[in-house]
LUMVEX-366919 format. One line per 3 residues: their letters; for each residue z, y, x of C-alpha. Coordinates in Angstrom, 2 decimals. Layout:
<nodes>
A> Z/Y/X | ...
</nodes>
This chain:
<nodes>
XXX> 141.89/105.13/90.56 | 142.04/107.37/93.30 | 139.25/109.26/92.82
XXX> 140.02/109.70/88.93 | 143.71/111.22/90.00 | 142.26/113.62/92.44
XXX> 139.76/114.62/90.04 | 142.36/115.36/87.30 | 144.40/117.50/89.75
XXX> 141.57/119.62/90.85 | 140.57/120.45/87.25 | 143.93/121.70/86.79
XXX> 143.93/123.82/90.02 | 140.64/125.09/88.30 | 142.33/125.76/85.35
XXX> 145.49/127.51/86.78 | 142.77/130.18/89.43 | 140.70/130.81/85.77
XXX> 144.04/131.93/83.93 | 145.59/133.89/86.67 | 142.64/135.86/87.28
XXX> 142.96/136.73/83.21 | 146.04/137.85/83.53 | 145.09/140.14/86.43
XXX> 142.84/141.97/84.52 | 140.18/141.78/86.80 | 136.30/142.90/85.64
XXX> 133.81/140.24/84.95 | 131.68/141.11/87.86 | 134.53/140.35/90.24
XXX> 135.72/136.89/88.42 | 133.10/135.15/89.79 | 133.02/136.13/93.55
XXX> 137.19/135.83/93.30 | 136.55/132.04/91.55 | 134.53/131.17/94.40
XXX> 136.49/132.15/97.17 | 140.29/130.29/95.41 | 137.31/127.35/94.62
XXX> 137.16/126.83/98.64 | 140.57/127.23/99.43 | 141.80/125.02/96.67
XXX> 139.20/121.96/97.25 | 140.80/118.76/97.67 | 138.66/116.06/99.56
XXX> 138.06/113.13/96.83 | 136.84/110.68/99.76 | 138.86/108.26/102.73
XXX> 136.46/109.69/105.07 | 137.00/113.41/104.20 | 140.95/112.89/103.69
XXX> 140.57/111.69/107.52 | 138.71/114.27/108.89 | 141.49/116.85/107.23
XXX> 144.34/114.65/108.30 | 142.74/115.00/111.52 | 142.14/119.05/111.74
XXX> 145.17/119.48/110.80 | 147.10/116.95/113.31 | 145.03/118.76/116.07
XXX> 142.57/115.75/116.51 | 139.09/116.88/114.85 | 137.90/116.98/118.68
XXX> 137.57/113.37/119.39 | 134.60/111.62/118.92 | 135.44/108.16/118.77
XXX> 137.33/108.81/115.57 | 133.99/109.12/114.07 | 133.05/105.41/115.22
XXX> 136.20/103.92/114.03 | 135.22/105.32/110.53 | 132.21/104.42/110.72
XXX> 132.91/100.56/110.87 | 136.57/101.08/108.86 | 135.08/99.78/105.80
XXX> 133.32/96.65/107.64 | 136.83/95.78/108.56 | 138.77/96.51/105.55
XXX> 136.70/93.98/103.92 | 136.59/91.40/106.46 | 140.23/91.30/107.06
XXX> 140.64/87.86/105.79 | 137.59/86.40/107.70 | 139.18/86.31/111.11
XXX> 135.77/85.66/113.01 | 133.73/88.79/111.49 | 136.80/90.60/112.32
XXX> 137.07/89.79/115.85 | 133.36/90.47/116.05 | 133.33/93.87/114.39
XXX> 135.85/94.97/116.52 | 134.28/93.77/119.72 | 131.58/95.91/118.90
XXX> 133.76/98.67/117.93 | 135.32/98.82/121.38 | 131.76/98.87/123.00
XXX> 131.22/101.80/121.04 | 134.27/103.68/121.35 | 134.39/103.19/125.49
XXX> 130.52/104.80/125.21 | 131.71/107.73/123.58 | 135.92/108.18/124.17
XXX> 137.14/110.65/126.92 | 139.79/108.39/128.37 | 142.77/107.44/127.90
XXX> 142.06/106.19/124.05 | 145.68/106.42/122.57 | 144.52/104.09/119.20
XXX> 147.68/105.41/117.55 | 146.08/108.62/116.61 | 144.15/106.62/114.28
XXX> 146.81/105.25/112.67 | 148.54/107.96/112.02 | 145.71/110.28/110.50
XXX> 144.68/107.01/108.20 | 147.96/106.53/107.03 | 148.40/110.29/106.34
XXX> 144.65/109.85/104.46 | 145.94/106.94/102.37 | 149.03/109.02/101.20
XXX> 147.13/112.21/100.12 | 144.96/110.04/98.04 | 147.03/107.32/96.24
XXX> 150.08/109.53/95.96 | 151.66/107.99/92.48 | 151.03/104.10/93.66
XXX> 151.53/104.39/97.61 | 155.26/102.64/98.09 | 156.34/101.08/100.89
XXX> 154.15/97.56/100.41 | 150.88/99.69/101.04 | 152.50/101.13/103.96
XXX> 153.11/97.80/105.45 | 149.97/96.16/104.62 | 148.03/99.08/106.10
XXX> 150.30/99.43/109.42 | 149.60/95.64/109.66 | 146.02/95.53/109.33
XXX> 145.84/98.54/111.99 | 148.15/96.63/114.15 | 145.68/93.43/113.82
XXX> 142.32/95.62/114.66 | 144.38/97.49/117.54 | 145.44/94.43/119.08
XXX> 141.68/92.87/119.12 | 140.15/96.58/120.64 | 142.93/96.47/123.33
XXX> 141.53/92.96/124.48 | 137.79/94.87/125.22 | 138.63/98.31/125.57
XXX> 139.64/98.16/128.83 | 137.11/95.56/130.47 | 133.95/97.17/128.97
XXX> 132.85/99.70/131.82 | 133.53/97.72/134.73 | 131.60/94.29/132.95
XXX> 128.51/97.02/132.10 | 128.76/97.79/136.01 | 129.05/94.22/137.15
XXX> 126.39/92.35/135.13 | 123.98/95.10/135.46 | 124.24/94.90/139.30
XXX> 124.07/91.15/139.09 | 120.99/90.95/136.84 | 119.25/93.93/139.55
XXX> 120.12/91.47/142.56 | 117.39/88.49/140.96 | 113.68/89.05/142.47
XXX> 111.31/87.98/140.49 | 111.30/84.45/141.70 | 114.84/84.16/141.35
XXX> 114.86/85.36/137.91 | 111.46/82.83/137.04 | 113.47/79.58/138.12
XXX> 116.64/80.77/136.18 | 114.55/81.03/132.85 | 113.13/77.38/133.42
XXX> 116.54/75.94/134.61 | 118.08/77.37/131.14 | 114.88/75.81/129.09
XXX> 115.26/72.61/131.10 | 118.88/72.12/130.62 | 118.77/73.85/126.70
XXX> 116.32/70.63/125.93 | 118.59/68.44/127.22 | 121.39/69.77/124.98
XXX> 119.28/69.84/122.09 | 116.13/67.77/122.24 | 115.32/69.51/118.24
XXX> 115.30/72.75/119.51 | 111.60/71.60/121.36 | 110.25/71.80/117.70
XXX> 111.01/75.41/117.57 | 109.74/76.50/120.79 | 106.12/75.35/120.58
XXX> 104.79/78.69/122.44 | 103.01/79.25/125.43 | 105.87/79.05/128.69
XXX> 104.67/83.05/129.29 | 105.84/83.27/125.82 | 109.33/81.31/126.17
XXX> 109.62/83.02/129.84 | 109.35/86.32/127.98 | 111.95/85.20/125.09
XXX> 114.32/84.16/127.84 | 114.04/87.56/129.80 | 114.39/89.29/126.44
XXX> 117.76/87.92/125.99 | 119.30/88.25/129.95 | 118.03/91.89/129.32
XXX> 120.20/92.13/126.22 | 123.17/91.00/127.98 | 123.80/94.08/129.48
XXX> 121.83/96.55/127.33 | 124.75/95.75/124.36 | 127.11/96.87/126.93
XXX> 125.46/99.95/127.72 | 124.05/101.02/124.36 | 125.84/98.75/121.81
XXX> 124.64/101.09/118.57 | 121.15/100.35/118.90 | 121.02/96.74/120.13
XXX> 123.40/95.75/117.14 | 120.94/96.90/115.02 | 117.78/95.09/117.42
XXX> 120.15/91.79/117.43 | 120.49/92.32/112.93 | 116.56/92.86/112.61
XXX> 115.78/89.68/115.11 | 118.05/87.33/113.27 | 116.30/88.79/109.69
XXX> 112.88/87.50/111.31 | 114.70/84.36/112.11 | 115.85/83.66/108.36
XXX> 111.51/83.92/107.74 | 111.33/82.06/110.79 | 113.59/79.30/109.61
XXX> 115.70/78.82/112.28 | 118.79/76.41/112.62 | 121.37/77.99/113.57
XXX> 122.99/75.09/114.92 | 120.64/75.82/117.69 | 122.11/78.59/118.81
XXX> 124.84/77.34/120.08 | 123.46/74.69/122.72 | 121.14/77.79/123.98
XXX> 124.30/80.16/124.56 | 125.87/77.05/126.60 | 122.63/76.10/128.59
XXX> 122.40/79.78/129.66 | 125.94/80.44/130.56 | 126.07/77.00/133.07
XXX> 122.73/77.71/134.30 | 123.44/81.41/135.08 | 126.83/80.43/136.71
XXX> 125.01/78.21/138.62 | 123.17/81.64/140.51 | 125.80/83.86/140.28
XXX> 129.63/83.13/141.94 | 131.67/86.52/140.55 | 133.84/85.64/137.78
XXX> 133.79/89.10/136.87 | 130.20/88.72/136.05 | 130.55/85.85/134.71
XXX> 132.94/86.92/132.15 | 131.12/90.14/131.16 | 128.04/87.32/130.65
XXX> 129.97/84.88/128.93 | 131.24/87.91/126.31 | 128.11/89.50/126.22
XXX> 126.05/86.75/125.15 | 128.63/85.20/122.43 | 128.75/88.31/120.62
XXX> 124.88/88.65/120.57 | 125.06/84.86/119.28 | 127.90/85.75/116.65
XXX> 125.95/88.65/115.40 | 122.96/86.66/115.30 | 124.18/83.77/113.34
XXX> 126.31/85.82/110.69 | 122.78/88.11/110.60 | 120.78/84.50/109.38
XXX> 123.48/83.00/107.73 | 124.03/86.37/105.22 | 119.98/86.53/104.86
XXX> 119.34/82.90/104.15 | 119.40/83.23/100.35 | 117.81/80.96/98.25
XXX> 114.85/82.89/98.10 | 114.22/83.12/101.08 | 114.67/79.03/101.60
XXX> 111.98/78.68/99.06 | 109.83/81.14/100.53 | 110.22/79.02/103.90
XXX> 109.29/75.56/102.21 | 106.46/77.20/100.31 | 107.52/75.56/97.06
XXX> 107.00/77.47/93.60 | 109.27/75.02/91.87 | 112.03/75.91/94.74
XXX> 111.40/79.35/93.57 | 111.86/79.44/90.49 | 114.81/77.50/90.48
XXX> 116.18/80.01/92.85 | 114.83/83.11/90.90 | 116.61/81.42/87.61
XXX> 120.11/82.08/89.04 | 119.56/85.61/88.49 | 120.60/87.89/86.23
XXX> 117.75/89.28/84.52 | 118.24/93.20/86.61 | 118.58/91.66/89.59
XXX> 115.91/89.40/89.38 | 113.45/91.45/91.25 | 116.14/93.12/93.42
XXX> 116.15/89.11/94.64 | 112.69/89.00/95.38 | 111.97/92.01/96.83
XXX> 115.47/92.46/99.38 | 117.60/90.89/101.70 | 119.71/93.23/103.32
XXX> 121.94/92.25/106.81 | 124.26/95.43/107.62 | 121.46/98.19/107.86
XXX> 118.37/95.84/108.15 | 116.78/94.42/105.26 | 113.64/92.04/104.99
XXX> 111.50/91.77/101.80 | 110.94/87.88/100.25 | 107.85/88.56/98.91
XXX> 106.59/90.39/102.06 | 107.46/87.49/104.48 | 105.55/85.25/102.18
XXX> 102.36/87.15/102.64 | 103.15/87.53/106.37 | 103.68/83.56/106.75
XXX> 101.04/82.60/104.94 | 102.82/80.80/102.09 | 100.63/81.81/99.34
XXX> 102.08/79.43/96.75 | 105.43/81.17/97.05 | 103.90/84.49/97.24
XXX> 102.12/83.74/94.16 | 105.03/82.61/92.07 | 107.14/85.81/93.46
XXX> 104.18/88.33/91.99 | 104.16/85.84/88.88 | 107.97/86.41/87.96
XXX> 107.86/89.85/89.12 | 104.88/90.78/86.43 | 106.42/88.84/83.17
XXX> 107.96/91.03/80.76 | 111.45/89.71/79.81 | 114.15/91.16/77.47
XXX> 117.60/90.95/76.23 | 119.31/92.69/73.63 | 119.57/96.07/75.69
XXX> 116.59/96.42/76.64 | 113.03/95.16/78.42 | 112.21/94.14/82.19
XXX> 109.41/94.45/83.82 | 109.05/94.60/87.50 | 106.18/96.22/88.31
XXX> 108.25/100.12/89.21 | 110.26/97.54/91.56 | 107.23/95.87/93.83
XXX> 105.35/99.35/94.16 | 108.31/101.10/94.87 | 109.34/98.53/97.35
XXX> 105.63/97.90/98.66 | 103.41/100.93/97.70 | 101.22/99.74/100.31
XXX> 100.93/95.86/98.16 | 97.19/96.34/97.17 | 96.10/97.16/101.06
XXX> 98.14/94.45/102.20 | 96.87/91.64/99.74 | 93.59/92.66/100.49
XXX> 93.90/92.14/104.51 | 96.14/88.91/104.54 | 96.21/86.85/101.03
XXX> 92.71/88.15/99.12 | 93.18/85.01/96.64 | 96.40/86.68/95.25
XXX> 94.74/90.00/94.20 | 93.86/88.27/90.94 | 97.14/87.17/90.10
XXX> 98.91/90.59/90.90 | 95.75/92.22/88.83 | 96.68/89.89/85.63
XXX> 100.45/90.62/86.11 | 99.52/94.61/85.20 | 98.28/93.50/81.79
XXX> 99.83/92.52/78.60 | 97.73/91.13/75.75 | 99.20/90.99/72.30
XXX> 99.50/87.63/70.48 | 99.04/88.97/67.13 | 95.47/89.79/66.40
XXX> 94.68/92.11/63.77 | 90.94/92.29/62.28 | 89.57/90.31/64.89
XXX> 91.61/92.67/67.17 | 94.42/92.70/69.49 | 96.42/95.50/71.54
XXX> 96.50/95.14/75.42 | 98.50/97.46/77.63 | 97.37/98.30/81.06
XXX> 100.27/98.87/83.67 | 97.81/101.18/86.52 | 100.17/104.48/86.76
XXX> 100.63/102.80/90.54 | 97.07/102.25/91.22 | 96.11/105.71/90.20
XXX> 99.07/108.29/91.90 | 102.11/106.92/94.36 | 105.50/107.99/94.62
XXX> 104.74/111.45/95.53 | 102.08/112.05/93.04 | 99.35/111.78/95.31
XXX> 96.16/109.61/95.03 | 96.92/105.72/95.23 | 95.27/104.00/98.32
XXX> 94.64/100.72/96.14 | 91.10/101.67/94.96 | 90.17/102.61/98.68
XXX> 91.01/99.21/100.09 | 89.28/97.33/97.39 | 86.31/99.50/97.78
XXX> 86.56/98.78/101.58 | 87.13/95.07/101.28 | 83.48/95.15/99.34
XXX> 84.40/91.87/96.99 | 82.13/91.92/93.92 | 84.35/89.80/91.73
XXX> 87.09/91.50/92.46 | 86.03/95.47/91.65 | 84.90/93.76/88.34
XXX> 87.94/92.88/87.46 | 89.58/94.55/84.03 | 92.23/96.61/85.75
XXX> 90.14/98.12/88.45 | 87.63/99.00/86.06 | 89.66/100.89/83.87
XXX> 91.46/102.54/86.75 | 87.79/103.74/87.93 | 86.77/105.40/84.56
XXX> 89.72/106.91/84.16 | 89.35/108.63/87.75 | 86.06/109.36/86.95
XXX> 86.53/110.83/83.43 | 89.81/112.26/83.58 | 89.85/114.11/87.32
XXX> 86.79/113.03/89.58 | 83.36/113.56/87.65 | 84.62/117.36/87.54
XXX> 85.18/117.71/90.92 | 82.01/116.08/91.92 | 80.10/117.90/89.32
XXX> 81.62/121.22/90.73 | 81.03/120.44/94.30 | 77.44/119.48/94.05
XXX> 76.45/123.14/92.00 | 76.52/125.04/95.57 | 74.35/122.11/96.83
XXX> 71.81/122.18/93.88 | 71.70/125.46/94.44 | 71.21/126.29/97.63
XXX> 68.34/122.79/97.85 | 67.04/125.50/94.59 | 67.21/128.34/96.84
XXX> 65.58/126.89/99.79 | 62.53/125.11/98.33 | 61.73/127.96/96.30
XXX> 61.59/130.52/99.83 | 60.27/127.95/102.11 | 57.97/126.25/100.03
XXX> 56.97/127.25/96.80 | 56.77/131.26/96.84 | 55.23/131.38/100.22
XXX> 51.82/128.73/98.90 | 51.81/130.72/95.60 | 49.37/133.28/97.50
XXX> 51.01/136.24/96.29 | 53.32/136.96/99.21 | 51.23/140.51/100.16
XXX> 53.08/141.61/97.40 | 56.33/143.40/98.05 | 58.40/141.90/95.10
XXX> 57.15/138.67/96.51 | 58.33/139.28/100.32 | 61.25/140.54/99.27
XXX> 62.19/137.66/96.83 | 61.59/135.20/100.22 | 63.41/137.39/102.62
XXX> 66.90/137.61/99.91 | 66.67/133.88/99.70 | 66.40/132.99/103.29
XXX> 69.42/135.15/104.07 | 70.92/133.26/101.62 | 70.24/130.20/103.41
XXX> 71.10/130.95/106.74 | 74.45/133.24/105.88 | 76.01/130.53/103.36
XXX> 73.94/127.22/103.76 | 73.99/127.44/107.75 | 77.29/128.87/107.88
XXX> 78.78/126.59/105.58 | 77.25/123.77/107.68 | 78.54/125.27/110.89
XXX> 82.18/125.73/110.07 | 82.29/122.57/108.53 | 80.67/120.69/111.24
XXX> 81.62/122.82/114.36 | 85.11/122.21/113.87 | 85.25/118.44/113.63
XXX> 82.92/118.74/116.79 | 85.72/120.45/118.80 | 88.42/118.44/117.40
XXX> 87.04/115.33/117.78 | 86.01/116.18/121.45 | 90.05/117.60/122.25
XXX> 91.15/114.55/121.23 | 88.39/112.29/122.50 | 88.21/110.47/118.90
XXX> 84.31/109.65/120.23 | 82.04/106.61/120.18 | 79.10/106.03/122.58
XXX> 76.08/106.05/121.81 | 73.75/105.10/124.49 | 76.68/105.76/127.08
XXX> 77.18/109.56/125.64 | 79.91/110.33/123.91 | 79.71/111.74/120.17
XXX> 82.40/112.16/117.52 | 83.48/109.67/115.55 | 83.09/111.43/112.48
XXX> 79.22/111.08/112.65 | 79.19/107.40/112.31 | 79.32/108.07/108.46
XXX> 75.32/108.69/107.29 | 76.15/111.74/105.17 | 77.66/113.02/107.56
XXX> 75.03/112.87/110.29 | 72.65/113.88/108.16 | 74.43/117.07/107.27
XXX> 74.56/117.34/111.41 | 71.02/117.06/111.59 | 70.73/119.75/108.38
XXX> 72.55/122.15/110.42 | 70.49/121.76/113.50 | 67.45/121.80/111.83
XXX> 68.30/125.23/109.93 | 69.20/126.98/112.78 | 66.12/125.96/114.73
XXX> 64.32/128.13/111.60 | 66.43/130.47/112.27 | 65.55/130.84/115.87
</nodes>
């Protein structure tokens, strides 16, 4: 509503500059460089964010950074302001942030004041005094939770990171199996998820300790580490009732080594935000997809999948997305191995469905999503190649004169996104699977490389070699045995087309060949070959044989 009132009142500013400059009689080729010019100084921001920023210019505050943080997780905590806990956890993270990047003191009430100011501008005919309350209390909330962080941050960052420093490497071995020890003890389940090697769990364990502080001194980036971990966890299928009796074990057993309450406060926050974040993270991304994808059940699936609404159906399949991080259904499947899920993903993806409005089809979706789907299919689930392969045709069910339409879906397997080749046909070629580079689709998409683009090019390409194989048997073998080289004609014919084999043939050869030579040698991209080194380039036959070409043609030369 905003946005359409602001809108309305900047077309009539518009209109208003356009009729003035009328009435000022002003030439045509000056209207336009005079419209600009009132355009700028009459724009009105249409957003929250730039209202803010202009609030904040004008109130003599454009200079501080930490604004810019606050903004940036605003709309996290507008609409979280009834969930108490995400609240409280946002804001924790907030105040990590903003004592990273404030110049202190932080007076918070600058804030308020600029997004109050914000709010007027852009609601002006519904802003009364309920909004103004509402607002001033949900500032009043998210200042009071800051204020409990704000000032502790630094000095826990100092603390913890000097505590963690002060553990050799002994010490820090027998506090990782203390915490596994006493963690087993709390939860005897959580055994069945930690089935790794103990360099493995060690290295899990010194993972998180090392998190502790890094959150403290670089919370940006480790919020989004903590988001992506728990996203691997959803695949994973972790409980995260699991959590919990981990978070405890460590904060006893680390209290155990370490006697400063000061540490052990910044260690006790520390860690229970990382858990918070990671539970929301695996709570938000456990869909029902992705609960099916874990049990590897097609019938789980597809009840899941019928839920959705037919344009979201493949949006379903193909993303979850935690804050900034997202993890793709169908990619996890082919990751984990479960092929049967996989399968029934690349099954619903490739039906054709319709409504009234219009048709589905999601084959734009999974290439768009994984242009890289052919390659991948080909390296970890090779049985599912045939099923995405049917999925890109449609046969007709009406037959007509013992005939029947079928439409072939390969724009993706010929160009990608950017209208380059597709890598499909590569990786098939490379994988070397007979039944598969028979199949329908790949045929098709082969002729129609071959007629439409590649038999050109090759035919084109090979001319200079036809002609120059022409050239060279006809000086080197066949004019010099006809026995009429004492003739001048004759001497000169050989002479011309020797030139022409050692100033384009050689030369060609050279440059081509010369260059890889160096580069391959700079950048010591080699292979040995009876311990000497030689590009890697010449492992391919054609290649090496053009090598040898060169070599031999300049030893004529010599």
């Amino acid at each position: 509503r905003a946005s359409t009132e602001i809108s309305t009142a900047r077309s009539d500013d518009t209109a208003e500059v356009v009729e003035r400059s009328g009435e000022s009689g002003s030439s045509e080729q000056s209207s336009p460089r005079l419209g600009h010019g009132l355009a700028e100084a009459t724009y009105v921001p249409r957003t929250f964010e730039e209202m803010f920023r202009w609030s904040a210019s004008v109130s003599g505050l454009r200079h501080l950074s930490w604004h810019l943080d606050v903004l940036g997780s605003f709309d996290c905590m507008v609409r979280n302001v009834a969930n108490s806990a995400r609240l409280q956890e946002e804001c924790d993270v907030l105040a990590l942030r903003i004592t990273k990047s404030a110049m202190w003191p932080v007076n918070l009430y600058e804030f308020k004041s600029c997004m109050l100011a914000a709010l007027r501008s852009l609601l002006p005919k519904i802003w009364d005094s309920s909004y103004e309350v509402a607002w001033t209390w949900l500032w009043d909330n998210v200042e009071r939770l800051l204020q409990k962080t704000l000032g502790s941050a630094s000095t826990w960052e100092t603390k913890l990171d000097g505590a963690m420093l002060s553990f050799d490497e002994e010490a820090m071995y027998d506090l990782r199996r203390r915490i596994y020890d006493r963690f087993f003890r709390l939860c005897p389940a959580g055994q069945d998820y930690f089935k790794q090697s103990n360099t493995r769990l060690h290295y899990i364990a010194t993972k998180i300790l090392e998190m502790t502080v890094l959150i403290l001194q670089d919370p940006a980036s480790v919020v989004e580490a903590i988001s992506a971990l728990g996203l691997r966890h959803v695949g994973y299928g972790i409980p995260t009732e699991h959590i919990a009796p981990y978070v405890t074990a460590s904060v006893e057993t680390f209290h155990e080594s370490v006697g400063d309450e000061t540490v052990m406060e910044a260690f006790r926050w520390s860690l229970g935000l990382i858990s918070k974040i990671l539970v929301r993270t695996i709570l938000e991304g456990s869909t029902i997809v992705m609960k099916a994808v874990n049990a590897n059940s097609e019938k789980l699936l597809r009840n899941a999948i019928s839920c959705a609404p037919r344009a979201e159906r493949a949006n379903w399949m193909l993303h979850v997305q935690v804050g900034t991080q997202q993890i793709s259904p169908l990619s996890w499947a082919i990751q984990s191995g479960n092929f049967d899920a996989a399968g029934a993903i690349l099954r619903d993806l490739l039906t054709i469905r319709a409504d009234r409005e219009r048709y589905y089809y999601g084959v734009d979706a999974l290439f768009g999503r994984h242009p890289d789907i052919v390659g991948r299919l080909v390296d970890e689930a090779p049985p599912l190649l045939q099923t995405l392969f049917e999925g890109l045709i449609w046969r007709s069910r009406v037959a007509k004169e013992g005939w029947r339409r079928v439409n072939y879906y390969v724009q993706h397997l010929i160009v990608n996104e950017e209208g380059f080749f597709a890598e499909g046909l590569g990786s098939l070629t490379a994988s070397k699977d007979q039944t598969i580079i028979s199949h329908p689709v790949i045929c098709l998409v082969s002729d129609t490389l071959w007629s439409g683009v590649v038999r050109r090019q090759f035919i084109l390409s090979k001319l200079g070699f036809l002609f120059s194989l022409f050239v060279f048997m006809l000086s080197q073998a066949i004019l010099p045995k006809t026995g009429a080289e004492e003739h001048k004609e004759v001497r000169i014919a050989i002479f011309i087309g020797r030139m022409i084999n050692y100033s384009f043939s050689m030369t060609r050869l050279m440059f081509f060949h010369v260059r890889r030579i160096f580069v391959g040698y700079r950048e010591w991209n080699v292979v040995y070959v009876r311990r000497i080194p030689v590009p890697d380039y010449l492992r391919d036959f054609y290649r090496a044989l053009g090598c040898v070409l060169m070599v031999l043609l300049a030893l004529m030369c010599v």
